[in-house]
C-alpha positions as CSV (number, residue, x, y, z in Angstrom):
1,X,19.0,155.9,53.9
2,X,22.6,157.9,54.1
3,X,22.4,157.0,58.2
4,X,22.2,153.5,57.6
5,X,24.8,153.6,54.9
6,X,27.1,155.5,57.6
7,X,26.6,153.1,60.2
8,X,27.6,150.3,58.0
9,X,31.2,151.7,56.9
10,X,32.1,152.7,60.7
11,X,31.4,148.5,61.8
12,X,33.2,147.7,58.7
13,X,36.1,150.1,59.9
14,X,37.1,148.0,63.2
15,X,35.3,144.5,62.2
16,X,36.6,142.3,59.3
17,X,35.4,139.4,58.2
18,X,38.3,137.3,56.6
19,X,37.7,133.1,55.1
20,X,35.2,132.7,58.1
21,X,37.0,134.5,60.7
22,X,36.2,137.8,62.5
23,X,39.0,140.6,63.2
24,X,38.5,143.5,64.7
25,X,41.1,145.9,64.9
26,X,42.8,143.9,62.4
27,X,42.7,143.1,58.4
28,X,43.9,139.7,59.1
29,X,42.4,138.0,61.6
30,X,44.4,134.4,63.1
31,X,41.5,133.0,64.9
32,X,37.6,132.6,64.5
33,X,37.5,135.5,66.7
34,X,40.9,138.0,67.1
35,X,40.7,140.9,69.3
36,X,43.9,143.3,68.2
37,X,45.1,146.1,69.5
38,X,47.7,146.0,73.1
39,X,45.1,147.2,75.5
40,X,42.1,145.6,73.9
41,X,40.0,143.4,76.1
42,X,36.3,141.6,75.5
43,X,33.2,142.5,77.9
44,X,30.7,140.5,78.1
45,X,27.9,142.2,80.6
46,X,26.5,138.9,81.6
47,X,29.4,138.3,83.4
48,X,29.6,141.8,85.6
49,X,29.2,142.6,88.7
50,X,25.2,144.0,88.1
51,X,24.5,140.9,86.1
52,X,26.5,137.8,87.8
53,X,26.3,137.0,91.5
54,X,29.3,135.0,91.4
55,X,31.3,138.3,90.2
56,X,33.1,139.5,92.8
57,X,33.0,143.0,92.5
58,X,35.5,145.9,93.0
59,X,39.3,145.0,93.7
60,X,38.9,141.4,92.8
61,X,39.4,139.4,90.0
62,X,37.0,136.6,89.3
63,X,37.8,133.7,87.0
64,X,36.0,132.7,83.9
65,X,35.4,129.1,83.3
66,X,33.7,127.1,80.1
67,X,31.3,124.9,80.8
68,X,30.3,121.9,78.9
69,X,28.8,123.4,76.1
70,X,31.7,125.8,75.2
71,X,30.1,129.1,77.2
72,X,32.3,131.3,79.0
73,X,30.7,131.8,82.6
74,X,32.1,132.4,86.4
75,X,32.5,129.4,88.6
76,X,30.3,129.9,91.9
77,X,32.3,132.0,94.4
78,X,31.3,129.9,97.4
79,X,32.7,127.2,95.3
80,X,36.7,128.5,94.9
81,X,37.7,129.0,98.4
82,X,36.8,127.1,101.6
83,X,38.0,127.5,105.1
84,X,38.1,123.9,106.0
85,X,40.0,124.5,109.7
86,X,41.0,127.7,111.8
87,X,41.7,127.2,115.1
88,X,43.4,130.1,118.2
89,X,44.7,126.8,119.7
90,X,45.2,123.3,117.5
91,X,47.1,121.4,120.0
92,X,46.7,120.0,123.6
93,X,48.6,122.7,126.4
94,X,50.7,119.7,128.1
95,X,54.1,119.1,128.8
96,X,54.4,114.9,129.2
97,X,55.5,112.2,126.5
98,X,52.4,113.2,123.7
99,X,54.6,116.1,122.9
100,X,58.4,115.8,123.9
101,X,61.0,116.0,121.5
102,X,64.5,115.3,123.1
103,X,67.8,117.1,121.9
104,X,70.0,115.6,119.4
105,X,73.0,115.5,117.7
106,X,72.4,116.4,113.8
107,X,69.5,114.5,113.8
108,X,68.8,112.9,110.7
109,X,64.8,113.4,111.1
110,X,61.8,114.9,112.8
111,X,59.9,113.3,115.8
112,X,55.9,113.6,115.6
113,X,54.3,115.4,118.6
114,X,51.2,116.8,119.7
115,X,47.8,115.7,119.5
116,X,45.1,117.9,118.7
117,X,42.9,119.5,121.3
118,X,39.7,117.9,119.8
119,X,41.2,114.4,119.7
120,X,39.4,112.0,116.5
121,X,37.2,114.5,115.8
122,X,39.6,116.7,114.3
123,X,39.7,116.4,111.0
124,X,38.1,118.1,107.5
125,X,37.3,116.9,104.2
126,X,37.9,118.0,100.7
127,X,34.8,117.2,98.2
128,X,37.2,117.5,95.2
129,X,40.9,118.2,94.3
130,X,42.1,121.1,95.5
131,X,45.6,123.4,96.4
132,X,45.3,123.2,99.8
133,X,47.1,126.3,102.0
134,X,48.1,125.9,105.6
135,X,49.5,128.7,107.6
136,X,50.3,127.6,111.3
137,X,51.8,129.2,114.4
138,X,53.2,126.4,117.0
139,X,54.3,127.2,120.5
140,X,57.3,125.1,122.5
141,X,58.9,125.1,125.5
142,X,62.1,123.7,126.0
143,X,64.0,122.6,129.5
144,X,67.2,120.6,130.6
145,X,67.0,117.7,133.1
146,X,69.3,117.2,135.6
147,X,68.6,114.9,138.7
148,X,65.4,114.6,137.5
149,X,64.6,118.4,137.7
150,X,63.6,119.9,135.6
151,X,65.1,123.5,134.6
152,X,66.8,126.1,132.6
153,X,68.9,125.5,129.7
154,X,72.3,127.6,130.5
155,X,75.0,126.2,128.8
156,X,75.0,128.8,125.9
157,X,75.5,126.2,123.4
158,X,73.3,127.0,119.8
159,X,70.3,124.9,119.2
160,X,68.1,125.1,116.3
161,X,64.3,123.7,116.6
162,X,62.5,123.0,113.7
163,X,58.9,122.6,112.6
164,X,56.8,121.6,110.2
165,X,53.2,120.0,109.6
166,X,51.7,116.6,107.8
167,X,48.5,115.3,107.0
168,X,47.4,112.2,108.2
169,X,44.5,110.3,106.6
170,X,40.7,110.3,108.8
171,X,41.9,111.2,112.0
172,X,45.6,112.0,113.9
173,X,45.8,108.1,114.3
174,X,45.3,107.5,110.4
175,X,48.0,106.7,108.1
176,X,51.0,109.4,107.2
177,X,50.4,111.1,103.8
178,X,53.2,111.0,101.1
179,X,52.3,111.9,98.1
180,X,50.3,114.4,96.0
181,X,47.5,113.9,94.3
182,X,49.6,113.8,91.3
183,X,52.0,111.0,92.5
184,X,54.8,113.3,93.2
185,X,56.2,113.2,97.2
186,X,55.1,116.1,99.2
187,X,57.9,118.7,99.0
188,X,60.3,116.5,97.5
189,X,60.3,113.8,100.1
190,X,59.7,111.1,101.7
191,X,61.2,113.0,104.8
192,X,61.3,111.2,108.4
193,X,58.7,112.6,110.7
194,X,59.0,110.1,113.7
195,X,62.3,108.8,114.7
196,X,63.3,105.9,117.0
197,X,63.7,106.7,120.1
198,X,67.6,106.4,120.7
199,X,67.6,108.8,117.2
200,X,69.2,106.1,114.7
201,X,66.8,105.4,112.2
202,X,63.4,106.4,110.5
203,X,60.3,105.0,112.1
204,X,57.8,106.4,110.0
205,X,58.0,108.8,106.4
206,X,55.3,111.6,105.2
207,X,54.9,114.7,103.2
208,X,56.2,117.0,105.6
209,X,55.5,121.1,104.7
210,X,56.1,124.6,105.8
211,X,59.5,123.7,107.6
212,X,60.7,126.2,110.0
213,X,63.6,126.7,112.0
214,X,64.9,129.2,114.3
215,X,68.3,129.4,117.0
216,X,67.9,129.1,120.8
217,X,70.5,130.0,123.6
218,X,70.6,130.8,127.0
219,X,72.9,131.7,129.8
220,X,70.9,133.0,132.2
221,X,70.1,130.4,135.4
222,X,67.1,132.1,136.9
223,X,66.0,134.7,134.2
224,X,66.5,133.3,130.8
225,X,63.4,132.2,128.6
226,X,62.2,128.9,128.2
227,X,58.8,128.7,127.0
228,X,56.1,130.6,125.0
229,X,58.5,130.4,121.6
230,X,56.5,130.1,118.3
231,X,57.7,128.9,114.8
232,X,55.6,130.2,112.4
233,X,55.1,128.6,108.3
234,X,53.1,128.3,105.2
235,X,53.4,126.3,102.6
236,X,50.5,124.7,99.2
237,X,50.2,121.1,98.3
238,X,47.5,119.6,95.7
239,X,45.2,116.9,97.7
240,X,42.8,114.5,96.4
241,X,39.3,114.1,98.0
242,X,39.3,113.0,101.2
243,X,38.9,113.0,104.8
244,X,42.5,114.6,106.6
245,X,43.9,115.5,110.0
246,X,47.0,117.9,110.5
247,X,49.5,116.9,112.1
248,X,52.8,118.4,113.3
249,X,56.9,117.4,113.5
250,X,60.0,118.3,114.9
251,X,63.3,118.2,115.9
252,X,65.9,120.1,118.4
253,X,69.3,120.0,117.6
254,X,72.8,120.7,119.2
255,X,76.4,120.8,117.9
256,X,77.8,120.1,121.2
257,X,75.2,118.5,124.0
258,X,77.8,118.5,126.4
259,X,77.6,119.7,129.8
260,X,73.7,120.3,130.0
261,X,71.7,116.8,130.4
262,X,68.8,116.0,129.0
263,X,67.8,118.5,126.9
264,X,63.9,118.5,125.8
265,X,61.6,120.7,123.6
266,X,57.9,120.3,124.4
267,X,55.9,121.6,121.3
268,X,52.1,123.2,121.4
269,X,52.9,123.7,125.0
270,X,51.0,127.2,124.3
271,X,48.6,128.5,122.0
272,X,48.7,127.2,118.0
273,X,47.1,129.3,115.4
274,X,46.4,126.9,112.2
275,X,44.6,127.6,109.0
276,X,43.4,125.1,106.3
277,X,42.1,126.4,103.1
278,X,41.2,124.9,100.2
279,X,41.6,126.3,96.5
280,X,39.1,124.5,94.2
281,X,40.2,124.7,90.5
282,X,37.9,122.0,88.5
């Protein structure tokens, strides 16, 4: 009898009962349940690592959900994350029309170019909303033309080549996409990813993501580098479900174009690392 009567003022020491609501650690608890106490957690041992396969062990943390009937449990693992497209080399290795981007002055937008190595089979879906993450690495080359030569850029004069990717809907021939799945434009756009081809206005708009730039000169004839660059980005957008296609833009600009010709950048010329992966939340 005195054991049970001790066991009964230590739970009473830590656990109060308060109009209907339970407080532990505290004489006046806030909600049904309230936990007091700075480093005070809740463990529940159906949801650990021995008891839950979709725990995900050491070093992680794994995120609780509730379910329809107001239980805590752990969304399915295999459910969260999904590599949806990883490729050593997205884009087709050529050097002709598909893929040129010709210098400008301050242009005002991006040029589409590329077509990816599979063709209309490239593409992958996305069975619900999610963040979707893409981390690319594109290749370029880039050449002036004089005579109809092609050769060296040498004039010293600062260029800047920019990148970035889009989605296009189904296949790379589907339509541009703009907007979120939220309404909102992708990365505060529309921006121009194809322009016309004497540069003066927007053919075509999209959601255009992980913009990168980076400065080219030359003055070297014979030795100076021309191809094998990369730009390298990545960059989160929130998709609806659907069928997609990357895609990829650019632009090469000059301050002065003088005294060169014409100037063209060639882009996935190389290799092009890209990754698409899909955060499911809901």
């Amino acid at each position: 009898m005195s054991m049970k009567i001790r066991s009964t003022i230590i739970l009473l020491s830590v656990c109060n009962v308060l109009a209907g609501q339970v407080g532990i650690n505290t004489n006046n608890p806030e909600q049904a349940v309230h936990v007091a106490g700075e480093n005070e957690t809740v463990r529940i041992e159906g949801l650990d690592v021995i008891n839950n396969m979709n725990n995900l062990g050491n070093g992680l943390t794994t995120r609780v959900y509730v379910d329809r009937n107001g239980d805590l449990i752990l969304g399915a693992s295999s459910e969260k994350l999904e590599i949806l497209v990883d490729y050593e080399n997205y884009l087709e290795d050529v050097e002709n029309d598909t893929n040129r981007i010709d210098q400008a002055n301050d242009p005002i937008g991006f040029t589409t170019a590329g077509i990816p190595i599979d063709g209309l089979m490239t593409s992958f879906t996305l069975t619900k909303t999610a963040i979707v993450e893409v981390n690319y690495s594109v290749s370029w080359s880039i050449y002036k033309t004089e005579g109809g030569s092609l050769g060296r850029v040498e004039d010293e004069h600062i260029r800047v080549v920019k990148t970035g990717l889009y989605f296009r809907k189904d296949n790379y021939l589907g339509a541009a996409v703009v907007f979120d799945v939220d309404g909102n434009a992708i990365n505060d756009g529309p921006w121009c990813i194809k322009m016309n081809a004497s540069g003066n206005y927007c053919q075509e708009e999209g959601g255009l993501l992980a913009i990168d730039g980076q400065f080219y000169n030359n003055a070297e004839n014979n030795n100076g580098e021309y191809e094998n660059f990369h730009n390298t980005g990545s960059d989160y957008v929130k998709l609806e479900p659907g069928t997609y296609c990357v895609m990829f833009s650019a632009k090469l600009e000059v301050e002065d174009p003088g005294g060169t010709g014409d100037v063209k950048m060639y882009l996935g010329s190389g290799n092009d690392d890209l990754q698409v992966i899909a955060h499911y939340y809901d």
